[in-house]
C-alpha positions in Angstrom: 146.5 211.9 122.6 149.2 211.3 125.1 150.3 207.8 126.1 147.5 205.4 127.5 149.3 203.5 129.8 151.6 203.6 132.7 155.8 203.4 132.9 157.3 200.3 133.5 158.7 200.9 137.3 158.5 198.4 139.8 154.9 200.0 141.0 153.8 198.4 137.7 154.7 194.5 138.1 153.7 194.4 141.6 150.3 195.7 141.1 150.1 194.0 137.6 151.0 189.9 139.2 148.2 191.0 142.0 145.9 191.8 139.4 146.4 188.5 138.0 146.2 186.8 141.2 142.5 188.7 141.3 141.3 187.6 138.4 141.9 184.4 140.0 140.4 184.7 143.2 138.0 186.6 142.3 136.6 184.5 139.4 136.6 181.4 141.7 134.9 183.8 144.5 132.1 184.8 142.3 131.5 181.1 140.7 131.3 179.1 143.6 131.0 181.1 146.8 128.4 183.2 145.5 127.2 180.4 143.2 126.7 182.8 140.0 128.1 179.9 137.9 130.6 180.0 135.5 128.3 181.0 132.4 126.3 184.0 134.5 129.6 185.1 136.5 131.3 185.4 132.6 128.5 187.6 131.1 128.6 189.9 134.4 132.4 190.5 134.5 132.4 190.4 130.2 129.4 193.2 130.8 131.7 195.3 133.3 134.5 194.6 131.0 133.3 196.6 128.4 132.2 199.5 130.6 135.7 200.1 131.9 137.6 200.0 128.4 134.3 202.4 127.1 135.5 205.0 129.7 138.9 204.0 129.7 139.0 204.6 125.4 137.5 207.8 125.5 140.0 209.4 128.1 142.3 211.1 126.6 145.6 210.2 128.9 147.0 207.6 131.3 144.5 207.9 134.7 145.8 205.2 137.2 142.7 204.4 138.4 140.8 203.7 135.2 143.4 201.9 133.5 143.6 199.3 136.5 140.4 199.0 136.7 140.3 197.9 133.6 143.2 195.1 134.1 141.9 193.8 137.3 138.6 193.2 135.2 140.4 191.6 132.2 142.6 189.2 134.2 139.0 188.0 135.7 137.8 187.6 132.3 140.9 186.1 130.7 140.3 184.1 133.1 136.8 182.8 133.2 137.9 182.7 129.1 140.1 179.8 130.1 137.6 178.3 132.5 134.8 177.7 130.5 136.9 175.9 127.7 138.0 173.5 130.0 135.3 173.4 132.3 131.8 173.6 130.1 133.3 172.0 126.8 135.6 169.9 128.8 138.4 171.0 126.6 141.8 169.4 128.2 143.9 172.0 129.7 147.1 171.5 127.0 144.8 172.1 124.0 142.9 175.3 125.9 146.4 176.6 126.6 147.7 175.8 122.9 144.3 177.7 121.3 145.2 180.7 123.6 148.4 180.9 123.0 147.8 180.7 118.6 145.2 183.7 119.3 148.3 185.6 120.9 150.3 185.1 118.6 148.4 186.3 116.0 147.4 189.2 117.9 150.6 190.2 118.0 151.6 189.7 114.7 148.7 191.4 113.5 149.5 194.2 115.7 153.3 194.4 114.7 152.0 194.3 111.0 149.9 197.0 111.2 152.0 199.7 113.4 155.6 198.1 113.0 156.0 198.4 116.7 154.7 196.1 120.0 155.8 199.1 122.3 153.6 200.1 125.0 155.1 203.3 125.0 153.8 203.9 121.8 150.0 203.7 123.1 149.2 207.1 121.4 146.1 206.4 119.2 142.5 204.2 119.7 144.0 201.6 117.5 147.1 200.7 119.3 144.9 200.8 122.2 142.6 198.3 120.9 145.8 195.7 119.6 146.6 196.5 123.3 143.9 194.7 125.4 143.4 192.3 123.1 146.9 191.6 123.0 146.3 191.6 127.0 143.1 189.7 127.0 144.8 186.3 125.4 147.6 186.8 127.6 145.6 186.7 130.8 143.4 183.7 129.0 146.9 181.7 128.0 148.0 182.4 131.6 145.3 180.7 133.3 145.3 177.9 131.2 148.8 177.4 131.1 148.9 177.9 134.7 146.4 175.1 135.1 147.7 172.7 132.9 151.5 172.9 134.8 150.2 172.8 138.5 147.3 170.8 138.2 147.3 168.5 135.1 150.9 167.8 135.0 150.8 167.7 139.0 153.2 170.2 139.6 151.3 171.6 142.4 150.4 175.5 143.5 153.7 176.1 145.1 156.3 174.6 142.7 154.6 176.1 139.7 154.6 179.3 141.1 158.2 178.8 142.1 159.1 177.7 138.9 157.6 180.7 137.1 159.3 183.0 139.2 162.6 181.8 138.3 161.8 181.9 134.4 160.8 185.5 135.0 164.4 186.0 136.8 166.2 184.4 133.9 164.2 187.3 131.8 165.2 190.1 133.7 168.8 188.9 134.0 169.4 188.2 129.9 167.5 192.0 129.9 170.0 193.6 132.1 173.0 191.8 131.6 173.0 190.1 128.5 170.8 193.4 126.6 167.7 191.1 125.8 165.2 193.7 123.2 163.3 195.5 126.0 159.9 195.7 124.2 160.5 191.1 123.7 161.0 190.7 127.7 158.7 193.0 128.3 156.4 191.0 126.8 157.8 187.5 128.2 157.5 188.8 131.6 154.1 189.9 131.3 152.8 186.5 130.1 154.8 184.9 132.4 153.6 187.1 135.6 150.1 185.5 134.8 150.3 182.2 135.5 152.4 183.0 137.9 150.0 185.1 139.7 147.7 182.5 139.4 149.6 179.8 140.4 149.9 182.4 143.8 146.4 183.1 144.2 145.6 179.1 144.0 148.2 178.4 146.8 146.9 181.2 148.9 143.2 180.6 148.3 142.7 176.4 148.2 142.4 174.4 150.8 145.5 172.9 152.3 144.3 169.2 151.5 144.6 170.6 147.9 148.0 172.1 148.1 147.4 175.2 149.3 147.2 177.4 152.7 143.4 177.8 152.5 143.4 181.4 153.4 139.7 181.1 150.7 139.1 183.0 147.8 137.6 185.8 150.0 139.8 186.5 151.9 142.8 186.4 149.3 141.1 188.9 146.7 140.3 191.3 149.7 144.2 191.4 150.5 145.1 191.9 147.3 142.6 194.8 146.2 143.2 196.2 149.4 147.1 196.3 148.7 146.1 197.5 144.7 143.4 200.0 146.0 146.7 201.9 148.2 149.0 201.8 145.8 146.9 202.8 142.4 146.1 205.5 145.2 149.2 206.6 145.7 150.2 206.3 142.4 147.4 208.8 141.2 148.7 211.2 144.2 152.5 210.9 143.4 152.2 210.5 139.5 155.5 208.4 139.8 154.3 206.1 137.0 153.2 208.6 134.3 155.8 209.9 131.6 156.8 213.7 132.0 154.7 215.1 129.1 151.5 213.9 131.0 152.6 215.2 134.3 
């Protein structure tokens, strides 16, 4: 089987922090505009969820399409994960963000004890593939929750959190390029990182300005950004610019 995800280019993190902004929007979008409600809106993403990684675990390669698919759809439920802890069992924000965080971790410990490696370029077999979205699943989940707690809870606000996660990711890729930071360890710093800072962006975009934001409404903001994921997983699948040379 040849490798199961993407290269890590710059195509990658873009489309990757507007997938997480999605799963923002577009979790808000379906709970309150459309009024499915946090319990029905979870079983109907968790239900489309499964379909994707179905399809996407019996292809045999990396196809663009698929594969994002299938992390727009996880971000949404990593999401609603995080909401209905802290929204339906009123569990504060720090504890919901410390539980997602333990499940992480262990995910990838138990991953790293089982195939002695946390490389996503070593996504060759079912198994690896299934420490993988899990792996991904609790990142999207902490994310959220994390997110929340720092710009709402603590009262950070939409902007500054975002701000402030940006710079952390920054520091990242400056001790990875100058200072020779393990690639696969701020690979996987960024990439929890780039959630709640997505989030954190999609909450500015989306809520209203009396909450902090420039209240362009969860419509509108997940239209942009699918649009802007739609052209490039588009391209991508035309130009193969993200897939390694053996499965070109």
């Amino acid at each position: 089987m040849l490798s199961k995800v993407p290269q890590v280019t710059i195509f990658f993190w873009i489309i990757k922090i507007m997938a997480t902004t999605v799963g923002e929007t577009a979790a808000d979008f379906l709970n309150d505009n459309l009024n499915f409600g946090l319990t029905n809106t979870t079983i109907f993403m968790s239900v489309l969820l499964i379909i994707a990684l179905f399809f996407q675990f019996r292809t045999k390669r990396y196809v663009p399409s698929l594969y994002w698919l299938a992390v727009v759809l996880i971000s949404v439920v990593g999401t609603l994960g995080s909401d209905n802890l802290a929204d339906n069992l009123g569990v504060p924000l720090n504890i919901t963000t410390g539980i997602f965080f333990v499940l992480m971790a262990f995910s990838f410990l138990t991953w790293y004890i089982s195939e002695r490696t946390l490389s996503i370029h070593s996504i060759y077999s079912a198994k690896r593939e299934a420490f993988y979205w899990l792996a991904i699943l609790f990142t999207f989940a902490l994310g959220t929750a994390a997110g929340d707690w720092i710009s709402e809870g603590l009262n950070l606000g939409y902007l500054n959190s975002a701000l402030m996660f940006a710079a952390i990711i920054g520091i990242v890729t400056i001790a990875h390029y100058l200072f020779k930071l393990n690639s696969v360890l701020a690979f996987w710093i960024a990439y929890i990182l780039t959630r709640p800072f997505g989030a954190s962006v999609g909450d500015y975009l989306s809520q209203s300005r009396h909450n902090g934001g420039l209240g362009l409404g969860t419509t509108g903001t997940s239209i942009i950004f699918l649009v802007v994921i739609l052209c490039l997983v588009m391209y991508l699948t035309k130009t193969k610019r993200d897939q390694s040379p053996l499965a070109i």
